[in-house]
NUNUZA-194828 format. One record per residue: x negated, y, z negated of N, C-alpha, C, O in turn; residue number from 1; residue in one letter; chain. Coordinates in steps of 0.05 Angstrom, whole numbers, m for minus. Atoms other than C-alpha are relative to their C-alpha. Example, Ala and Ser with C-alpha at 12.3 -4.5 7.8 and 13.67 -1.06 7.14 Angstrom:
% NUNUZA-194828
    neast   nnorth      nup   caeast   canorth     caup    ceast   cnorth      cup    oeast   onorth      oup    nr   rest   kette
      m18      m24        0     m246       m90     m156      m18       24        0      m39       24      m13     1      a       A
       16      m24        1     m273       m21     m143       15       22      m14        5       44      m18     2      s       A
//
This chain:
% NUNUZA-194828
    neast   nnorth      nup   caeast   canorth     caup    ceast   cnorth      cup    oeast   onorth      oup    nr   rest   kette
        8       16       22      101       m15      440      m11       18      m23      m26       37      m16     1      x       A
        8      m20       23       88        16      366      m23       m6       m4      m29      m29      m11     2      x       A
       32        1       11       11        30      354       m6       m5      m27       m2       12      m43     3      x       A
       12      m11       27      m18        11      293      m35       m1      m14      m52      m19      m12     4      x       A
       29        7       17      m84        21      252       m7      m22      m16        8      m24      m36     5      x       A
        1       20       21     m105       m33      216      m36       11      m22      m59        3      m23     6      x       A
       39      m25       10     m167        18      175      m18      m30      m10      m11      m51      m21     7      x       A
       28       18       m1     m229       m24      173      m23       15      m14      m37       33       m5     8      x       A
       15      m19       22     m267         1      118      m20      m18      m18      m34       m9      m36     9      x       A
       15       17        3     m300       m65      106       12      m16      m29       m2      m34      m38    10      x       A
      m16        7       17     m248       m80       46       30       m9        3       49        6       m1    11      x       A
      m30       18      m12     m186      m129       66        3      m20       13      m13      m21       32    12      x       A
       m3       17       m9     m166      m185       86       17        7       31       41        6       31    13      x       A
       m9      m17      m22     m154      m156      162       13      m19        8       38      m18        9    14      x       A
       m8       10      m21     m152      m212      201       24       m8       m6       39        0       13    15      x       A
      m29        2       10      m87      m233      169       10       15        7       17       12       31    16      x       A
       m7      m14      m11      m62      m176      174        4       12       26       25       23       30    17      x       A
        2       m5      m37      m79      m161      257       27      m15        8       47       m6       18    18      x       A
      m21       15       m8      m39      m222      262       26       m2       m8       42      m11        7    19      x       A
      m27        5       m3       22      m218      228        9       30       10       33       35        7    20      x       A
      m16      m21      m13       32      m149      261        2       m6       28       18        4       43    21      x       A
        7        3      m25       14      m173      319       29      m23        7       42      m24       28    22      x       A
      m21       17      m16       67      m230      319       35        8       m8       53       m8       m9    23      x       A
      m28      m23        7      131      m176      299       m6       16       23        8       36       24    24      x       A
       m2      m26      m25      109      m136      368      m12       23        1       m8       42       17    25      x       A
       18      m29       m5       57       m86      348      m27        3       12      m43      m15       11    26      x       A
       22       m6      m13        3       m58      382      m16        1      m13      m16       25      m20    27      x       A
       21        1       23      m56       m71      332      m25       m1       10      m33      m14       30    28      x       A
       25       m6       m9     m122       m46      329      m16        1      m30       m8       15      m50    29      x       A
       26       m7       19     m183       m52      281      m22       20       m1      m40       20       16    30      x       A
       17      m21       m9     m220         4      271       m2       25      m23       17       27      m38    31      x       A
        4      m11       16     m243        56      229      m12       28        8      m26       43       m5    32      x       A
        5      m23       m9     m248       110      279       28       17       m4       50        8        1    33      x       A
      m15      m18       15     m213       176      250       24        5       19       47       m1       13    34      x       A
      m26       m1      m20     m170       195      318       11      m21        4       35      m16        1    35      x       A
      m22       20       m9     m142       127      336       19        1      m29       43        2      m28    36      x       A
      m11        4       25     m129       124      251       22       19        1       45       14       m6    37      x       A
      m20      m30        2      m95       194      259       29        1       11       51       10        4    38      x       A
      m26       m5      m30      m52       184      326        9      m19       m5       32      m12      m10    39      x       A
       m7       22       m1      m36       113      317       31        1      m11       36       22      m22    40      x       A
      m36      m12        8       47       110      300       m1      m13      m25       20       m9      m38    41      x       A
       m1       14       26       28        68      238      m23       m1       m9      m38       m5       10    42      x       A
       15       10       m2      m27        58      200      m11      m15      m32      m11       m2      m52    43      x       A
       m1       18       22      m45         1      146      m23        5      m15      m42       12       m1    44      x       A
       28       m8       12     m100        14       95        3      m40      m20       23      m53      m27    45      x       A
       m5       35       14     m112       m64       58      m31        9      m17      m51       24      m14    46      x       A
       30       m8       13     m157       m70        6       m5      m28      m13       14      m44       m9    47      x       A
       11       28       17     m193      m135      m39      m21        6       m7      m39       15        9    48      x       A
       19      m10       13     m237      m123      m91        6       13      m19       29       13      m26    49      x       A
        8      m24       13     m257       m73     m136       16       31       m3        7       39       19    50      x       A
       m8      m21       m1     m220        m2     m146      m28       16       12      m34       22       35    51      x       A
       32      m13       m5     m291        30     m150       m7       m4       37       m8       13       55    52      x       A
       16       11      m32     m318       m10      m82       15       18       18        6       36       32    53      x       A
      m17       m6      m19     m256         3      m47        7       34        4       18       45       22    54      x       A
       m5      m39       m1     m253        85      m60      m27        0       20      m26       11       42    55      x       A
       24       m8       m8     m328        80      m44        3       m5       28       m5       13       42    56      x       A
        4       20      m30     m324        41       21       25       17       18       22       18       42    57      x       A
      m21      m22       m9     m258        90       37      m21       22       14      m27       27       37    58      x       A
       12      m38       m2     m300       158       31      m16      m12       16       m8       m8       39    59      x       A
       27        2      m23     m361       132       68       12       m3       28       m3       m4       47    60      x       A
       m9        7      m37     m310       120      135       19       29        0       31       33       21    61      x       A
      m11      m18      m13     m277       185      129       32      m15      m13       42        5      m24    62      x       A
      m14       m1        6     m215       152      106       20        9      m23       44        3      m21    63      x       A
      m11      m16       23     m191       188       46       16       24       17       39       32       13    64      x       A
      m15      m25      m20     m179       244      105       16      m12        9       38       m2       10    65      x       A
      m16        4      m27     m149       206      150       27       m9      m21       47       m5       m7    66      x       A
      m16       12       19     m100       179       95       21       26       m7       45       23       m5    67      x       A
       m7      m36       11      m85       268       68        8        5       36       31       12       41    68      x       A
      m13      m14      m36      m80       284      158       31       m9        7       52        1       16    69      x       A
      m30       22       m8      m31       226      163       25        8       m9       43       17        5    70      x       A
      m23      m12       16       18       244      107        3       28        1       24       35      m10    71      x       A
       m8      m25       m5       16       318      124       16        3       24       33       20       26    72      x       A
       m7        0      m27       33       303      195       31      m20      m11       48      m24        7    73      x       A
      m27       22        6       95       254      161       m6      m30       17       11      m46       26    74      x       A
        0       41      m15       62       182      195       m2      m14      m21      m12       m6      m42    75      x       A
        4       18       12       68       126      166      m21      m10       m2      m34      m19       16    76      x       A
       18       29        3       21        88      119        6      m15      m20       21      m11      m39    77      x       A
        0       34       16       19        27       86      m19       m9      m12      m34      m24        0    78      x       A
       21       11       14      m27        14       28        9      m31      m15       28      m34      m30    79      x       A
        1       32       13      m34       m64        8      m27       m6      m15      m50        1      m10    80      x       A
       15        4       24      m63       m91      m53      m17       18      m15       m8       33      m33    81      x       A
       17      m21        9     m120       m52      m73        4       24       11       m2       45        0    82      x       A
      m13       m4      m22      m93       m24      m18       23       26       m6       28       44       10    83      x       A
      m25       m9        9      m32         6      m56      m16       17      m33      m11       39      m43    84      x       A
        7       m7       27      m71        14     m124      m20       35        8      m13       57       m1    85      x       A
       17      m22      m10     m125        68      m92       14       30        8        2       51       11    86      x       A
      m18      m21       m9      m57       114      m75        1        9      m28        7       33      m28    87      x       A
        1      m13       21      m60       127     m149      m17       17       m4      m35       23       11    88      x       A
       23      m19       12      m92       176     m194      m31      m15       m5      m52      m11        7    89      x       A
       28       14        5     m146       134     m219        4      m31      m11       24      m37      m23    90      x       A
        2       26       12     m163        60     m235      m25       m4      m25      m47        7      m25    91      x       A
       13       11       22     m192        30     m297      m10      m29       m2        0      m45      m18    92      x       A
       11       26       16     m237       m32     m297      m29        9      m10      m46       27       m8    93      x       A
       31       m5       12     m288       m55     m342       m7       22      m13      m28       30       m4    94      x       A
       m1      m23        0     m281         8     m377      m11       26       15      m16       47        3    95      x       A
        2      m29      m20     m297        58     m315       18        2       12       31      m15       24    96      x       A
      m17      m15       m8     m259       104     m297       m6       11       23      m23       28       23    97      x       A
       m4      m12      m21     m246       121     m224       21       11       22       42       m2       26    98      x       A
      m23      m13        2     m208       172     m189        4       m8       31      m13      m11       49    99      x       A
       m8        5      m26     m166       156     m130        8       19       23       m6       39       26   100      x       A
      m15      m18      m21     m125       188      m71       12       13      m19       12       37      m17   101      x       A
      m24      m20       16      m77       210     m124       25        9       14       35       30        7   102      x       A
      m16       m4      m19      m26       208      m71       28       m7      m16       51        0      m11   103      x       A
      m31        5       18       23       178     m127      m13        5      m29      m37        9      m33   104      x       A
       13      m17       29       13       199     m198        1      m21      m20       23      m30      m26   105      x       A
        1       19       30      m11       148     m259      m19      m17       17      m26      m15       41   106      x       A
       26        6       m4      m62       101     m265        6      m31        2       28      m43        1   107      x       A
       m4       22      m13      m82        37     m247      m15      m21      m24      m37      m14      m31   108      x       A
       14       13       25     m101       m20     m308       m6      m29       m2      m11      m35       21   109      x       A
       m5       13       m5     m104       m89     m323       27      m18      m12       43      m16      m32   110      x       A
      m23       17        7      m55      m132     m332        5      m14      m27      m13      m29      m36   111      x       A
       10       14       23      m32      m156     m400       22      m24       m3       46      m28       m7   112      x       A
      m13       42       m5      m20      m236     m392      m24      m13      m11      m46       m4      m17   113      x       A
       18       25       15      m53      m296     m419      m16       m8       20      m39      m13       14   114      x       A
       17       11      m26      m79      m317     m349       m1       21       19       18       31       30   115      x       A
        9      m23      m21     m109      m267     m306      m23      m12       21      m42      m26       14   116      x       A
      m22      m14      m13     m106      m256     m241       21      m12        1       17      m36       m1   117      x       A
      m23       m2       m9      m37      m259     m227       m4       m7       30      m11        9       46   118      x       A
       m3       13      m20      m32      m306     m172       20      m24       13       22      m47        5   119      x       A
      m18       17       m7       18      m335     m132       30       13        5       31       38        1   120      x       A
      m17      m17       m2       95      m323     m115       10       16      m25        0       13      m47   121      x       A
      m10       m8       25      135      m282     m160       26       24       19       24       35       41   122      x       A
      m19      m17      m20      203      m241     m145        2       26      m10       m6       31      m33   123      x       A
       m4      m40        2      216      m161     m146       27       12       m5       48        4        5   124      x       A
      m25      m10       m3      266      m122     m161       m5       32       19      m20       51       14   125      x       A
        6      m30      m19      271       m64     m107       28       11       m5       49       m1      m12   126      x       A
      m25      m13        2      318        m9     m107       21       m7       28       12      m13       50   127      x       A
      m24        4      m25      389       m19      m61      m10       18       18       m2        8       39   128      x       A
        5      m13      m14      362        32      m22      m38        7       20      m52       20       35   129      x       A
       33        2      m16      293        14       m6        8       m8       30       26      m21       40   130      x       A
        9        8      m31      269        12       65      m14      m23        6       m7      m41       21   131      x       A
       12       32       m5      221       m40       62        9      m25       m4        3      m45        9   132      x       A
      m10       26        5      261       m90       26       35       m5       12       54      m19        7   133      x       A
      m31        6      m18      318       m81       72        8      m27        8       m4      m34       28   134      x       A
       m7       34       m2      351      m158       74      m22      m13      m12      m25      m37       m5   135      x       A
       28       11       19      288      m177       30        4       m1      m30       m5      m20      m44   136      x       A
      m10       m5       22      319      m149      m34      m10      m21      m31      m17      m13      m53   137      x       A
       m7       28       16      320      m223      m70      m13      m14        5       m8      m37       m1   138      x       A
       23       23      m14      258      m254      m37      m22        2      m21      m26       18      m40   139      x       A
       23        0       16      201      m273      m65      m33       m1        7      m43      m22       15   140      x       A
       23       m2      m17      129      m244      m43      m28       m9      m15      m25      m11      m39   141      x       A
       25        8        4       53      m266      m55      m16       20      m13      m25       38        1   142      x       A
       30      m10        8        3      m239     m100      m29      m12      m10      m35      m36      m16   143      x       A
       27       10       13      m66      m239     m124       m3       27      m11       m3       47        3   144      x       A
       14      m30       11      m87      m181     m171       m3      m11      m27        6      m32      m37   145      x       A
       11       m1       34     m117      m170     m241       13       21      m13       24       18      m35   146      x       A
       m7      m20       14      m96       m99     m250       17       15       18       15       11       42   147      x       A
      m27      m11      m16      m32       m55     m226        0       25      m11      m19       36      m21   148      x       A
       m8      m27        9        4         9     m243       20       m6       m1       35      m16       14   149      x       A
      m25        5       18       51        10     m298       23       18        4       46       15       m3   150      x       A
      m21      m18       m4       82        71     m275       m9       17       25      m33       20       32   151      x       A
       10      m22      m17       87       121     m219       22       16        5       45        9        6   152      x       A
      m17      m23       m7      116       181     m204      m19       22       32      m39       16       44   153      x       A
       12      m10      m25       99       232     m144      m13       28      m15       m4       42      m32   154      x       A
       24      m24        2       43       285     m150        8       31       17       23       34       36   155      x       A
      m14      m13      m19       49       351     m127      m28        3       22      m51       m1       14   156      x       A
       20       12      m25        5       348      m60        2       35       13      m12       35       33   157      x       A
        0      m22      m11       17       428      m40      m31        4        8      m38       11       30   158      x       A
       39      m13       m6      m66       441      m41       m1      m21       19      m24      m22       27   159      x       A
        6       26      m28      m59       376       17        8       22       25       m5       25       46   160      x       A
      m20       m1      m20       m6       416       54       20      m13        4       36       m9       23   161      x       A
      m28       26       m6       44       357       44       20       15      m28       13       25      m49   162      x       A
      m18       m7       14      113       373       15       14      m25        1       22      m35       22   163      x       A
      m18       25       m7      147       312        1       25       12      m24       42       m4      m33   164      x       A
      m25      m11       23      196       356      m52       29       m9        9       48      m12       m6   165      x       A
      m35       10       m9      261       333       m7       m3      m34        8       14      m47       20   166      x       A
        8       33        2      230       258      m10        6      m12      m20       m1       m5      m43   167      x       A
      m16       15       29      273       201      m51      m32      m17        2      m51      m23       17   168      x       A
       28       17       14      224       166      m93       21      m28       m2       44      m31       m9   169      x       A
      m10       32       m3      230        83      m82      m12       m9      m17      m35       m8      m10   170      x       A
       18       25       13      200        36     m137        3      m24       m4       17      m31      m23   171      x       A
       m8       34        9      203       m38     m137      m23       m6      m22      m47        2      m22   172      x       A
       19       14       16      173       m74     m193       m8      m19       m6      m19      m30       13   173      x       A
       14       34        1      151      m136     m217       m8       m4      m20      m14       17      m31   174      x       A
       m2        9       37      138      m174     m293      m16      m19        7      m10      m36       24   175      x       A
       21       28        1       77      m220     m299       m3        8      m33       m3       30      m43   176      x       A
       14       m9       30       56      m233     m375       16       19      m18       41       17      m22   177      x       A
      m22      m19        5       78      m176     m410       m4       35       10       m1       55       m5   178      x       A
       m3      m18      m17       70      m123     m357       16        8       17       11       m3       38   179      x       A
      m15      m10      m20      120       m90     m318      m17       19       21      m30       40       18   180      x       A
       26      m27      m23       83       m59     m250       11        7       19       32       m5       26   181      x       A
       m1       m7      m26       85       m25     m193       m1      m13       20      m23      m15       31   182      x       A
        9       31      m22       98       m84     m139        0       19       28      m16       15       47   183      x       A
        2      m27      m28      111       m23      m82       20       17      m10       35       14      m29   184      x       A
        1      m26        7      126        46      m78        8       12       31        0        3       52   185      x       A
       m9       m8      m28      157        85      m24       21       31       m8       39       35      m23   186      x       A
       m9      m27       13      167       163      m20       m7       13       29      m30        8       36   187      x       A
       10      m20      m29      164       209       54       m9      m26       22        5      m45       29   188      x       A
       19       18      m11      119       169       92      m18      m22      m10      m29      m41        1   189      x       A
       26       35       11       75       123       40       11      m14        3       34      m10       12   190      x       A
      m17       29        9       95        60       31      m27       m7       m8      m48        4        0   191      x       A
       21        8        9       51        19       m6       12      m33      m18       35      m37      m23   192      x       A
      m16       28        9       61       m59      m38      m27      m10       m9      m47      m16        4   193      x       A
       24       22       16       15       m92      m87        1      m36       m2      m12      m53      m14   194      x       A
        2       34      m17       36      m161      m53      m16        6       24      m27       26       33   195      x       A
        9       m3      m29       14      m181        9       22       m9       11       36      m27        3   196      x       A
      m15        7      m17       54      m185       57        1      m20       25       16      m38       33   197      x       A
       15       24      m26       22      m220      113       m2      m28      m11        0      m49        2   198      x       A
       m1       28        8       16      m275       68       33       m5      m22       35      m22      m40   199      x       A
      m29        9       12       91      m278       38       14      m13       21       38       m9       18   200      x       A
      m23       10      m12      122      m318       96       19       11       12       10       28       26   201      x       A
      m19       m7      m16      186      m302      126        9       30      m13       12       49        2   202      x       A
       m2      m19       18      199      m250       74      m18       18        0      m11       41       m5   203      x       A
       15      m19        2      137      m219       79        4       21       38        4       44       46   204      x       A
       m2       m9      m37      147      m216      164       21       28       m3       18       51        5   205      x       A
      m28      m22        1      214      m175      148       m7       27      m16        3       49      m12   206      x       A
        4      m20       14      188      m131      104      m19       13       30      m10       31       44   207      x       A
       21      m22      m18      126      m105      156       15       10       23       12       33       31   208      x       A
      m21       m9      m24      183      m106      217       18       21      m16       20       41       m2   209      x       A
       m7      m29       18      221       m54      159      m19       17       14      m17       30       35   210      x       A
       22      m23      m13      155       m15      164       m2       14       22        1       38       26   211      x       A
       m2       m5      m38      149       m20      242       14       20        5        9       42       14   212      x       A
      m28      m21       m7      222         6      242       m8       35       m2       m5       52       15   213      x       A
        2      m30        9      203        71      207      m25        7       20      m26       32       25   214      x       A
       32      m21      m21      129        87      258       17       m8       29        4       m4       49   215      x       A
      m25       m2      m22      191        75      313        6       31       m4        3       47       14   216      x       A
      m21      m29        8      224       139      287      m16       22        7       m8       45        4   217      x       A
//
């Protein structure tokens, strides 16, 4: 059975999450201890809230490492919501500025629509060759957010030890208001989705059994 982390960092809506991995066949664990995070064959980072909170509430468990060990080692992880935004360079609310993993390059802002947050379904366009949205392509997944990333590109990560230089870069995106964003992101080993998944339904199930597939390999 495929192990996974579910990081417990006191930011995410977990329990959701436990469960819908749990009912696709994975071995799920809560926890925020650095070896199981490390070894585990997958491991999910979820976030709600704040950019700021959620870096802060990261670093204080050691996760920022375990996030740089993972991707050098090539395991899979999976950042959701804030979750996904924190893999950037830095986020912007409220005018402060704070810096992230930087694991993908550009920044994180808010959204420019008439009604903020951005809540509810809405559909994606992913590339033909995404992994995650393998038979998902044309579905339509769940959000909640205020602020996204308008753009991303890949960082170079050599001072990590990670080479992802022979890694295709994946972007799906997504149009609320008049923002085009980063809806997920997928390059080596990240993956990352500024929906949720656990709460998209049948669509969302297919997409995390995608994921699964790849902490199989």
């Amino acid at each position: 059975m495929t192990s996974v982390v579910v990081f417990d960092y006191g930011f995410g809506n977990v329990r959701s999450m436990v469960r819908a991995l749990a009912n696709i066949g994975a071995d799920v664990s809560l926890t925020s201890d650095y070896r199981q995070a490390v070894e585990a064959d997958g491991l999910v980072v979820p976030g709600v809230g704040a950019f700021r909170a959620c870096m802060e509430g990261l670093k204080q468990v050691g996760g920022d490492r375990v996030v740089i060990d993972r991707l050098r080692e090539r395991k899979p992880v999976l950042g959701v919501c804030v979750g996904q935004q924190i893999m950037f360079s830095s986020g912007d609310e409220h005018g402060i500025a704070t810096q992230g993993l930087g694991v993908i390059k550009g920044d994180v802002r808010m959204l420019d629509a008439d009604v903020v947050p951005h809540m509810g379904w809405n559909t994606v366009e992913a590339p033909a060759d995404s992994r995650l949205f393998d038979g998902v392509q044309h579905e339509r997944m769940y959000f909640v957010h205020s602020y996204a990333a308008m753009q991303a590109s890949a960082p170079d990560l050599t001072e990590y030890g990670i080479d992802t230089s022979q890694d295709d870069e994946r972007i799906t995106w997504c149009t609320y208001g008049n923002s085009a964003f980063v809806a997920a992101y997928e390059r080596g080993s990240l993956f990352a989705t500024q929906f949720h998944p656990e709460k998209s339904a049948e669509a969302g199930s297919r997409l995390l059994s995608n994921w699964l597939d790849v902490c199989k390999q």
